[in-house]
C-alpha positions as CSV (number, residue, x, y, z in Angstrom):
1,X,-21.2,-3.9,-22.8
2,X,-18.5,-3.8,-19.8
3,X,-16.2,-7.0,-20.1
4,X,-16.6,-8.8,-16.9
5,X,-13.3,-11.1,-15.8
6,X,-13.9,-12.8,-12.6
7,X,-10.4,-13.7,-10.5
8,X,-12.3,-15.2,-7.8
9,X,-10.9,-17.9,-5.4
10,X,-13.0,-20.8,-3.7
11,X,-14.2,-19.4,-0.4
12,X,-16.1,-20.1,2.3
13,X,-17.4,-17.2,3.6
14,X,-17.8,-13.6,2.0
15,X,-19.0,-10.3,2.4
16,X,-22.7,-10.0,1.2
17,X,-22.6,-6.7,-0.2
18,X,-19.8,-6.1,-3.0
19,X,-17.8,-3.0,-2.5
20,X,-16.8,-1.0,-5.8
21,X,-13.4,0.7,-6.6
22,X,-14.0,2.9,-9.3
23,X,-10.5,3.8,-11.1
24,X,-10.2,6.3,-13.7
25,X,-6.6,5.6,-15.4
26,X,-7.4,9.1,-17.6
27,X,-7.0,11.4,-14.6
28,X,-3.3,11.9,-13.8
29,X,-2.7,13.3,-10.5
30,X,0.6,13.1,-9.8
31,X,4.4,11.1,-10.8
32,X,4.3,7.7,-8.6
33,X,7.4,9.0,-6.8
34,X,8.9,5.5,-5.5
35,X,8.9,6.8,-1.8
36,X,8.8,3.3,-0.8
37,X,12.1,2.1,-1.7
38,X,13.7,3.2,1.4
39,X,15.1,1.2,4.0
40,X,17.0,1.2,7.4
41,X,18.3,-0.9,10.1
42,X,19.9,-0.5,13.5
43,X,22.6,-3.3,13.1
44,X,25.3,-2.1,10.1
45,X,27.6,-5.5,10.4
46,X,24.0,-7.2,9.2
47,X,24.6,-5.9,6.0
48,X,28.3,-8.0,4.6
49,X,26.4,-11.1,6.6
50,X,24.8,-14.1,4.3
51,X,21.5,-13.3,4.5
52,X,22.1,-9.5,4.5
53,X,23.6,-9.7,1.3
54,X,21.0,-11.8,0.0
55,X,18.2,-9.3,1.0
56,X,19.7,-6.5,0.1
57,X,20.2,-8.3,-3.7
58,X,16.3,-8.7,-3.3
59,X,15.2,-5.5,-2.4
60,X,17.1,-3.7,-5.1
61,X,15.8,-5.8,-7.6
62,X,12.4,-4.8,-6.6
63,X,13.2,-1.1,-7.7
64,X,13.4,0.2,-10.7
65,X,15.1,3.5,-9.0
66,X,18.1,3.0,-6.5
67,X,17.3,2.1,-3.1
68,X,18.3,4.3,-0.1
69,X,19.6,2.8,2.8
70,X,19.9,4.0,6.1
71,X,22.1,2.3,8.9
72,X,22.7,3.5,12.7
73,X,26.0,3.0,14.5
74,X,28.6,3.7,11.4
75,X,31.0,5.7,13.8
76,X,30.7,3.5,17.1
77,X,34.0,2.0,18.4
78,X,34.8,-1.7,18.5
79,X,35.6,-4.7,16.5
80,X,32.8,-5.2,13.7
81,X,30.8,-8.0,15.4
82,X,26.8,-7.9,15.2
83,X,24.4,-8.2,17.6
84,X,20.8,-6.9,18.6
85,X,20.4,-3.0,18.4
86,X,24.1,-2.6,18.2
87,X,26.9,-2.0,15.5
88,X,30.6,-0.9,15.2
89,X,33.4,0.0,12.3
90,X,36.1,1.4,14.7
91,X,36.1,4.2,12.4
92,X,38.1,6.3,15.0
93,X,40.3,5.8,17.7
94,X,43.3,7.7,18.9
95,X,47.1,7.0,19.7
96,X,49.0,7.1,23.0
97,X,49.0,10.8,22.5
98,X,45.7,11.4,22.2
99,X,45.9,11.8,17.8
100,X,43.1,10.7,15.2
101,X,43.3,7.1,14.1
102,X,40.3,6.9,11.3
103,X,39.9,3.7,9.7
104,X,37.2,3.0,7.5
105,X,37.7,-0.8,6.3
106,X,34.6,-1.5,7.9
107,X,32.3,1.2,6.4
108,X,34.0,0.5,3.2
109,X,32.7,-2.8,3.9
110,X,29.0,-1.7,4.0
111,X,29.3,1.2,1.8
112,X,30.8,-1.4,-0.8
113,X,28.0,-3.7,-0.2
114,X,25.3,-1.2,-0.9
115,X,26.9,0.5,-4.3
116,X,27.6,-2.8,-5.5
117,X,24.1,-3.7,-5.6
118,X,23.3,0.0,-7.2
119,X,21.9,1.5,-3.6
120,X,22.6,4.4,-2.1
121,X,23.3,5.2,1.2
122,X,21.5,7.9,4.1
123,X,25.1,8.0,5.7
124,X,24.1,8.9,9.1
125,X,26.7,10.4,11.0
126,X,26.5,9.0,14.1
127,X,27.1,7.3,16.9
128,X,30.3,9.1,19.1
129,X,33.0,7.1,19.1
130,X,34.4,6.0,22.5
131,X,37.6,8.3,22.3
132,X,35.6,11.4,21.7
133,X,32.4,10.9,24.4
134,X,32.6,12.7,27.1
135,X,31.3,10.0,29.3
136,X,33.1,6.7,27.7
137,X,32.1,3.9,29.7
138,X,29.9,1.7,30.1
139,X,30.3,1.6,25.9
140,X,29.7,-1.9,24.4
141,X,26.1,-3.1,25.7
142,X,24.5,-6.6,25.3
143,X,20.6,-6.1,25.0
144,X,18.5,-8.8,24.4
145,X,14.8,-8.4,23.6
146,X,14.1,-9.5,27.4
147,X,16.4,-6.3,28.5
148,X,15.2,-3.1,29.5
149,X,14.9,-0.7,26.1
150,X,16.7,2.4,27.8
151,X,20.0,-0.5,28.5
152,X,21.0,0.7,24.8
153,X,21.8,4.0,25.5
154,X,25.5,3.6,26.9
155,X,28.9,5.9,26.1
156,X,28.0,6.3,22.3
157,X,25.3,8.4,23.0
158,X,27.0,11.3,24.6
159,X,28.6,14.2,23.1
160,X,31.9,14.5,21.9
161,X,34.3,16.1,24.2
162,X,36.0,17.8,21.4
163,X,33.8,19.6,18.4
164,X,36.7,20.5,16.4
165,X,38.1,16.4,17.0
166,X,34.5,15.6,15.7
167,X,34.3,18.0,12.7
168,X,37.7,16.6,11.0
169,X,36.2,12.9,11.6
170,X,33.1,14.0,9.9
171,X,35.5,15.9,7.2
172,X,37.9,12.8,6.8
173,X,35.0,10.6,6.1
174,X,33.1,12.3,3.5
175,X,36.9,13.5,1.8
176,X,37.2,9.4,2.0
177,X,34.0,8.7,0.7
178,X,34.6,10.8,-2.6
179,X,37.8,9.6,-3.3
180,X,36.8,5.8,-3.1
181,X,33.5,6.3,-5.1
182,X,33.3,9.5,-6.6
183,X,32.2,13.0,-6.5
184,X,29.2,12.0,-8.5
185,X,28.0,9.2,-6.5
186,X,28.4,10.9,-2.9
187,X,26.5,14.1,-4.1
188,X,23.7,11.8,-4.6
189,X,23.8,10.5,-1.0
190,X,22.4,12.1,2.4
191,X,24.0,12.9,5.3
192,X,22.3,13.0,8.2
193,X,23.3,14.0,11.5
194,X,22.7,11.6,14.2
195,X,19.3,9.6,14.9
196,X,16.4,10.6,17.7
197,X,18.2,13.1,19.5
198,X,15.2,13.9,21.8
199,X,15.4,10.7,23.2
200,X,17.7,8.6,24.8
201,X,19.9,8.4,21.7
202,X,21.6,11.6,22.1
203,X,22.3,12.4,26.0
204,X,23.1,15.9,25.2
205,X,21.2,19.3,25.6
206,X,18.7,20.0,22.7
207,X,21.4,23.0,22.0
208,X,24.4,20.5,21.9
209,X,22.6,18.4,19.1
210,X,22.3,21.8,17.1
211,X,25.8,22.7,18.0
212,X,26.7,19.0,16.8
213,X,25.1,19.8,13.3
214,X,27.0,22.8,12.8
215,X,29.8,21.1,13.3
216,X,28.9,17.8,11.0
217,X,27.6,20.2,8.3
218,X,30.3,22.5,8.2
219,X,32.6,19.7,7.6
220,X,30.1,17.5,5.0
221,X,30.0,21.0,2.8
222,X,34.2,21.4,3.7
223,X,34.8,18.4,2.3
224,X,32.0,18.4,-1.0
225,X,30.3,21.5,-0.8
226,X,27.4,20.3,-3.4
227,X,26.8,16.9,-0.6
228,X,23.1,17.0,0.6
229,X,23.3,17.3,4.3
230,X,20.2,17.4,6.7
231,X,18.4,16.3,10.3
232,X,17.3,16.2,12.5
233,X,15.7,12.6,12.5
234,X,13.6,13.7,15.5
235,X,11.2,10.8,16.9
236,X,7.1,11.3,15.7
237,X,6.2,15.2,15.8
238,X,2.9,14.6,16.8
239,X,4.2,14.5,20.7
240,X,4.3,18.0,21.9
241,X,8.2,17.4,23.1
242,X,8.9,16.0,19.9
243,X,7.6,19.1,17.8
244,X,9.4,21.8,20.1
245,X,12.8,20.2,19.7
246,X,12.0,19.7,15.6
247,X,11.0,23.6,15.4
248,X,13.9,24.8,17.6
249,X,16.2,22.9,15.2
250,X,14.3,24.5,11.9
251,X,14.6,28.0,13.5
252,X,18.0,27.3,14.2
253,X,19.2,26.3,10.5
254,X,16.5,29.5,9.5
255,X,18.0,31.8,11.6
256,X,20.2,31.0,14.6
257,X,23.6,31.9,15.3
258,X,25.6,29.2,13.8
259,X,27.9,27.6,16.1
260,X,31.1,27.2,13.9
261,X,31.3,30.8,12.1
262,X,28.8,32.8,13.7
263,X,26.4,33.4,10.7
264,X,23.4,33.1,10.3
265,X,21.6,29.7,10.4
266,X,22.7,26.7,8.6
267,X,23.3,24.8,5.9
268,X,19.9,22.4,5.4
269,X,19.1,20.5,2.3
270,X,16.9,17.8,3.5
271,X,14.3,17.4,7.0
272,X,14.1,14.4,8.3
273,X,11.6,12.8,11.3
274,X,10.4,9.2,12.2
275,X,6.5,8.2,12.8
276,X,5.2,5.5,14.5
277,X,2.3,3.5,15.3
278,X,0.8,1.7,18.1
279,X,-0.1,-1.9,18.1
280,X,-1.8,-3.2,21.3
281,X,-3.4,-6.3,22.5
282,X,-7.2,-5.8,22.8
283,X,-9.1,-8.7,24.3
284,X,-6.7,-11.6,23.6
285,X,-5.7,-10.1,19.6
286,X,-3.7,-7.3,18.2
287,X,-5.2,-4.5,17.4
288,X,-2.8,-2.3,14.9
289,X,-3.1,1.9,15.2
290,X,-2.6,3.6,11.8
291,X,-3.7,6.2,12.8
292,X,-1.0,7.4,15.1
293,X,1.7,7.1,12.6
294,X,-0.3,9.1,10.0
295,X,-0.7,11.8,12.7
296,X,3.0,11.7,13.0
297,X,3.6,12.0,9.0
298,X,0.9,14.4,9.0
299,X,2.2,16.6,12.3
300,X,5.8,17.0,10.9
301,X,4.3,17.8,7.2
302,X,2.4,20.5,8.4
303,X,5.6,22.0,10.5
304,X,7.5,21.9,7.8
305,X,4.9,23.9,5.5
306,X,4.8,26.6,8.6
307,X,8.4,27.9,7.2
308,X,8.2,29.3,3.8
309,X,11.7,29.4,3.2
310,X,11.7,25.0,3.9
311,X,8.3,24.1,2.1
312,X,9.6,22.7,-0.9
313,X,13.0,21.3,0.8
314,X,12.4,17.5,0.4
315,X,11.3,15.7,3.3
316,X,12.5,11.8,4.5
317,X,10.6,10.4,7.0
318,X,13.7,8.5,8.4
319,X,12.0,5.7,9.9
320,X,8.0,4.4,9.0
321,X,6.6,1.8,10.7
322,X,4.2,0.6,12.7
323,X,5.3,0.4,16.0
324,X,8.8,1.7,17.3
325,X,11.3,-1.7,17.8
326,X,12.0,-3.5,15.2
327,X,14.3,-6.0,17.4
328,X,11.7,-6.2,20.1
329,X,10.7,-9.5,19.2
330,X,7.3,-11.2,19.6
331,X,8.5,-13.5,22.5
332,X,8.4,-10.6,24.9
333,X,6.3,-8.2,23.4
334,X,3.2,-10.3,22.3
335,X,1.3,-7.0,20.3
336,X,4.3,-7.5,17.6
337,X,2.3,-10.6,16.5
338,X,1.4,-9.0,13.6
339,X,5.3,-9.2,12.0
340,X,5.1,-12.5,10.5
341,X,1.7,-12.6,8.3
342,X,-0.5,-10.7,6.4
343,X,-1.4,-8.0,8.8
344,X,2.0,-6.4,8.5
345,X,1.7,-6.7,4.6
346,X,-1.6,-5.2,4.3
347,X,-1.3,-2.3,7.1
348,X,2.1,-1.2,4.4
349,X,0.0,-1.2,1.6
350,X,-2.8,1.1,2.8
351,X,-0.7,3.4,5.1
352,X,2.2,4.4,2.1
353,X,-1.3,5.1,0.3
354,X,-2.3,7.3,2.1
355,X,1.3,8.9,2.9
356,X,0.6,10.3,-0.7
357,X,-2.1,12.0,0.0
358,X,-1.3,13.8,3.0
359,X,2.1,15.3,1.7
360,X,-0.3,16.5,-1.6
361,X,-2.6,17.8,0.9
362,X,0.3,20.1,2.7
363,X,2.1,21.5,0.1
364,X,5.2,20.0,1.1
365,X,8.2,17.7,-0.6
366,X,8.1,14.2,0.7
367,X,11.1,12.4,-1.1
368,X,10.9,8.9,0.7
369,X,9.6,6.8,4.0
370,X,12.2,4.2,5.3
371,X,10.9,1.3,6.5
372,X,12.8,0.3,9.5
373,X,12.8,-3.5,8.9
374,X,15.6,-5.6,7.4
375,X,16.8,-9.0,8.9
376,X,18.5,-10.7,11.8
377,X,21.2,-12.8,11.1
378,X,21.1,-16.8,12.4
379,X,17.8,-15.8,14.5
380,X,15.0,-18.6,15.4
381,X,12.7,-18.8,12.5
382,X,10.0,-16.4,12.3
383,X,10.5,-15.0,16.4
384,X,8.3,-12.2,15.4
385,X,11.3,-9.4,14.3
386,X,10.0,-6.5,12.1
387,X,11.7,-7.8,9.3
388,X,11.4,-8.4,5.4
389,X,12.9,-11.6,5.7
390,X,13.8,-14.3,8.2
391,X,16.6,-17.0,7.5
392,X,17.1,-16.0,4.0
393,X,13.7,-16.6,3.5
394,X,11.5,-13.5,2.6
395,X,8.3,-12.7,4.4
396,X,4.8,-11.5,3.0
397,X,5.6,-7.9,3.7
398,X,8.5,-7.5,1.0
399,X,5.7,-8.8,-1.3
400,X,4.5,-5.8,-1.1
401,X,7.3,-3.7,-1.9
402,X,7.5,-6.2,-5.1
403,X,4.3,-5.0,-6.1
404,X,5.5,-1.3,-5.7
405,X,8.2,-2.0,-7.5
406,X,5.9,-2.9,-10.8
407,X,4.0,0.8,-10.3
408,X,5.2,3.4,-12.5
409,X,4.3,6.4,-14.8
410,X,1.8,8.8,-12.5
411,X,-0.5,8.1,-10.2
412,X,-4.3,8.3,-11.7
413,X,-7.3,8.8,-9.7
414,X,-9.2,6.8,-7.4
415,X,-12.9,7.5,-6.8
416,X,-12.8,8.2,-2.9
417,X,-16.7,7.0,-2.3
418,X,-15.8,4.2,-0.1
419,X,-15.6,4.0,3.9
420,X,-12.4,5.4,4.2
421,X,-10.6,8.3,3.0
422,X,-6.9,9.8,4.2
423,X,-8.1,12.2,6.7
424,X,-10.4,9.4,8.1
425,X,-7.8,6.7,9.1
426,X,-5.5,9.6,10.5
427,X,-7.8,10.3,12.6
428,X,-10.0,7.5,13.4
429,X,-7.8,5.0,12.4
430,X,-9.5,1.5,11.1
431,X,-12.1,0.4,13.5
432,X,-15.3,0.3,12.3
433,X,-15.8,-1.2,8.5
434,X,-12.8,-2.8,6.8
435,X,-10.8,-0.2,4.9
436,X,-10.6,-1.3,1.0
437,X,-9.6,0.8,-1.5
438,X,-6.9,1.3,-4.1
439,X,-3.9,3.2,-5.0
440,X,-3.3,3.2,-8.9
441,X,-0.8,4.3,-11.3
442,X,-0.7,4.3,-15.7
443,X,2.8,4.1,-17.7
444,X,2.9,4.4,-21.3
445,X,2.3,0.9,-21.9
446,X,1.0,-0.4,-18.9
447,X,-1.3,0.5,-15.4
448,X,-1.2,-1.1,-12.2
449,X,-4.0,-1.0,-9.1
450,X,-3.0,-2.2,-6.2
451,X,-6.7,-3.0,-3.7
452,X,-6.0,-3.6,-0.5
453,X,-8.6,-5.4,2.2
454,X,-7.6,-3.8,5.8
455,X,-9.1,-3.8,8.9
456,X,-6.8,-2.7,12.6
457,X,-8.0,-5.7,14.0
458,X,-6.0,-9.2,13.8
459,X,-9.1,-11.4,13.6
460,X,-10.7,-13.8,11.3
461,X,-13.2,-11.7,8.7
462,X,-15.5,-12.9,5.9
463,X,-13.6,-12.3,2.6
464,X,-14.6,-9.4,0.7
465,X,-16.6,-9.0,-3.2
466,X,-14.6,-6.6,-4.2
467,X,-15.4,-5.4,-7.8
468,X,-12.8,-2.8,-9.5
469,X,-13.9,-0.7,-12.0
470,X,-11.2,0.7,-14.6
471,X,-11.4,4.0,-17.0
472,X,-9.2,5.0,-19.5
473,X,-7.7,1.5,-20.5
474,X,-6.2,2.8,-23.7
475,X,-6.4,-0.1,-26.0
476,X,-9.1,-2.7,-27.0
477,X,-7.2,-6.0,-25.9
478,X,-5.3,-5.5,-22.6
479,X,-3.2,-8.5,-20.9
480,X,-4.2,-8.8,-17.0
481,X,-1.5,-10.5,-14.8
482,X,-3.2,-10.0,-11.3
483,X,-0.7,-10.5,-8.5
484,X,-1.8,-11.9,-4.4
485,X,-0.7,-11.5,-1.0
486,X,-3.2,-14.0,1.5
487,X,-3.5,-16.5,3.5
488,X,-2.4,-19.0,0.3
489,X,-0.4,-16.9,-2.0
490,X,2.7,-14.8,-1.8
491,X,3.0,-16.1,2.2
492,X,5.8,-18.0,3.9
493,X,4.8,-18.1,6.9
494,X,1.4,-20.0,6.5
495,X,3.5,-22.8,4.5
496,X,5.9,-22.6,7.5
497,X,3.2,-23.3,9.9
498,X,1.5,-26.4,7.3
499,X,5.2,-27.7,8.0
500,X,4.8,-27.9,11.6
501,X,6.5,-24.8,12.2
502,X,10.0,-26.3,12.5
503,X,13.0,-24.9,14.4
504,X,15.3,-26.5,12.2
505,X,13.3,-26.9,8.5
506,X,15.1,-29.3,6.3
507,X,17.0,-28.3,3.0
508,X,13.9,-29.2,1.3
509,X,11.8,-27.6,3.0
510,X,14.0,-24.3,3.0
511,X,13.5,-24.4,-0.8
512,X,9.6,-24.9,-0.9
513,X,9.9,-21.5,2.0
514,X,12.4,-20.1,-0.5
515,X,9.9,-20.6,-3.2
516,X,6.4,-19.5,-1.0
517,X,8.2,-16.0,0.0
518,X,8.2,-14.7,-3.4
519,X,5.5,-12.8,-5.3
520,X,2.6,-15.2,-6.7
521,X,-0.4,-14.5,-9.2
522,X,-3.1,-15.9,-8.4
523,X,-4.2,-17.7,-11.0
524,X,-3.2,-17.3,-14.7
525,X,-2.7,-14.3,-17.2
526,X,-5.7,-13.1,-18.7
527,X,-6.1,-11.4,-21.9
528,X,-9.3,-8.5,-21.3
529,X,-11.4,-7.1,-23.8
530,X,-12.2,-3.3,-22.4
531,X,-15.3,-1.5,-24.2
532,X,-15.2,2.0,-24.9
533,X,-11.8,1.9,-22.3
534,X,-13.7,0.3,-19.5
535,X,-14.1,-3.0,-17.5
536,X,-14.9,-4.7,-14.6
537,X,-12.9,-7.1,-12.7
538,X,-14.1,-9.3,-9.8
539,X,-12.7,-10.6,-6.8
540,X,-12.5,-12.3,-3.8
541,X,-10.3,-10.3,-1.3
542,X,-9.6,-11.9,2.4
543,X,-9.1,-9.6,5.5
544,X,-5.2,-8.4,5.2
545,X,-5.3,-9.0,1.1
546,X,-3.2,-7.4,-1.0
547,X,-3.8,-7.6,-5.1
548,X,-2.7,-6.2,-7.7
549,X,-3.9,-6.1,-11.1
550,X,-1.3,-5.1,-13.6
551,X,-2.2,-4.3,-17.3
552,X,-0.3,-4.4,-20.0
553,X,-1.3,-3.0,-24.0
């Protein structure tokens, strides 16, 4: 006899039909590599702010590994203060006489932030200090999200004027970096050389971004030749401008003529690109595109696996999301609506699924997927930002890295019978039935399955019956904690709204939002009686859900 345990919630409406998980925690596939708990931001003074510090204490809590972090701007000229899309550490100027200045208070500053809370940084070296571009001014811009995009890309963008000025900046800063926290701790960092350079980001020749990593690498390895150094962060492969520029860059560091010693190639230990999705308004509602960002991840993994000598190298897909502007707020972009609720939380827990199975299905090394979201410092409450938290309140989306967070051991099978497999929603996407499935890993004492309820499209759906059928539960009493992100639970911004939605909540109500953003069970632990290492849990799962059941023996 299969134990049943029903979880289910008062509803109103459900799905007729029940859909079955099947879960087989005796099949190991792989190690649950934590390639989740990676994150990045555009604006590096966010990080000493209030809330920055705040979030960033959260998020490495979360993870039981260290956190990367990746940050934009840690070279840019000027005096430290944050805004929108744009950072500065006046890490170099020069004298009267045209002589280095370097000064690194201000990356110590967010370097120091990061290791104190055991993170690690993606130190991307990058953007060109105003002294070295070769076209200085205009330099400090003042976007808004009303502005025109392209008004970011001013005099840091441009190549240096002087590669052998740029190398011994590059040199001085990693020599500094291991002297202030150690050989050990900076070999276990990434350098990366700039960010998007086939866009707007780098105003240079696709031959003076490769000239600029020989330069940056040379100087990385001069400095600590055992640093991990690597690019070239190109924007998603799956545009045909964006794949010639990543495989002229990889036949480059295979075989090109390197620019600082004339050898051959150079110095590569990691690859790095971004993919994106597309959200859109469709007949008044949003309607999200998975299926773009997976042919992104999916374009550059099979690149990479085209050169033997790279296969294995491991891969970071640099920035993950589903759209491209995480400061592009909802105001003036209205297809961002999905930022705030349980869309956003939902589309992250099926898509890093299924970024899993696509780097098993090429061959290839993927090491971690940042997700470009962070916060925005003293910002109108929930304005639709792609970020974790808002006001120094968190939003339903970390929820979801929580639950990663409680993952761990390998990753066991799930029974792929249902409407939706990996190589479906890359290239279909989610418009037809809902996409629920399950992504499930087993420890040595404990197994966790996280179900998720998906569907593209931001409108109202009948809850699912979702029943989730577990092999292999090793012992014959197992405690069930089972862990939701809805409409009720786990969710911020729905108590938010109950409130009014008020510009200025009250020290009261900050607390109960405080309280709301932070990952809920929905109802009570449960002890579970499996028979012959099997049972049967049921549940109600609304459209954008997110369980999961964690087991513990």
């Amino acid at each position: 006899m299969i134990i049943i345990v029903c979880t289910c919630m008062p509803f109103l409406a459900y799905s007729q039909d029940p859909i079955t998980v099947q879960v087989d925690l005796s099949v190991s596939k792989a190690p649950m590599k934590p390639i989740w708990a990676w994150f990045g931001y555009d604006e590096p003074n966010y990080t000493y702010m209030k809330d920055g510090k705040k979030l960033l204490t959260e998020i490495s809590k979360l993870s039981k590994v260290p956190v990367y972090v990746r940050v934009h701007s840690l070279l840019v000229t000027g005096d430290g203060t944050a805004a929108l899309k744009w950072g500065s550490t006046n890490a170099y100027t020069e004298d009267a006489k045209g002589n280095p200045v370097y000064n690194w208070t201000i990356i110590d500053k967010i370097f120091d932030t990061f290791i104190a809370r055991g993170m690690k940084p993606i130190a991307q070296i990058g953007f060109m200090p105003e002294a070295l571009s070769v076209k200085p001014k205009p330099y400090r811009h003042h976007w808004t999200p009303a502005s025109n995009y392209n008004d970011i890309y001013t005099g840091w963008a441009y190549p240096p004027k002087d590669y052998q000025k740029w190398e011994e900046l590059v040199y001085q800063w990693v020599k500094h970096s291991v002297a202030r926290y150690g050989q050990k701790e900076v070999e276990s960092w990434y350098w990366e050389v700039w960010n998007e350079p086939n866009i707007g980001y780098w105003k240079g020749t696709t031959e003076e971004y490769i000239k600029l990593y020989d330069y940056s690498a040379a100087a990385v390895k001069r400095a600590l030749p055992t640093a991990r150094i690597g690019g070239p962060e190109v924007t998603g492969p799956s545009s045909a401008q964006s794949a010639v520029f990543l495989k002229t860059f990889l036949n480059h560091v295979t075989g090109g003529k390197n620019y600082v010693n004339g050898g051959i190639g150079s110095p590569i230990d990691f690859i790095t690109y971004h993919a994106k999705g597309s959200p859109k308004l469709v007949d008044g509602h949003v309607q999200m595109n998975m299926g773009t960002q997976l042919r992104d991840i999916d374009s550059g993994f099979q690149i990479v696996a085209s050169y033997p000598v790279l296969k294995k190298l491991p891969i970071i897909i640099g920035e993950s999301d589903p759209e491209g502007c995480a400061a592009c707020s909802e105001d003036f972009n209205p297809q961002n609506a999905y930022r705030n609720g349980t869309m956003y939380s939902s589309y992250t827990a099926a898509v890093f699924a299924r970024k899993y199975e696509l780097s098993e299905a090429r061959g290839v090394n993927l090491a971690g997927a940042v997700t470009w979201a962070f916060e925005y410092e003293d910002q109108a409450w929930f304005r639709g930002f792609r970020d974790l938290a808002t006001n120094g309140v968190d939003k339903p989306v970390l929820n979801v890295f929580r639950m990663f967070g409680m993952m761990a051991g390998n990753r066991v099978e799930v029974i792929q019978n249902l409407a939706y497999d990996y190589k479906k929603v890359r290239d279909e996407s989610v418009r037809g039935a809902a996409d629920i499935n399950a992504l499930a890993a087993k420890s040595i004492k404990s197994a966790s399955i996280m179900v998720w309820n998906y569907h593209d499209d931001m409108t109202p759906a009948p809850d699912a019956t979702v029943n989730v059928a577990i092999k292999g539960l090793p012992a014959n009493k197992v405690l069930l904690h089972h862990y939701r992100i809805d409409g009720k639970h786990s969710n911020s911004y729905t108590v938010w709204k109950s409130m009014g939605s008020p510009k200025q909540p009250s020290a009261q109500q900050i607390l109960i939002l405080q309280q709301a953003g932070q990952l809920q069970q929905l109802n009570a632990p449960q002890w579970v009686s499996p028979k012959n290492g099997t049972a049967l849990i049921k549940m109600q799962l609304p459209r954008q859900g997110v369980s999961l059941l964690q087991f513990t023996w």
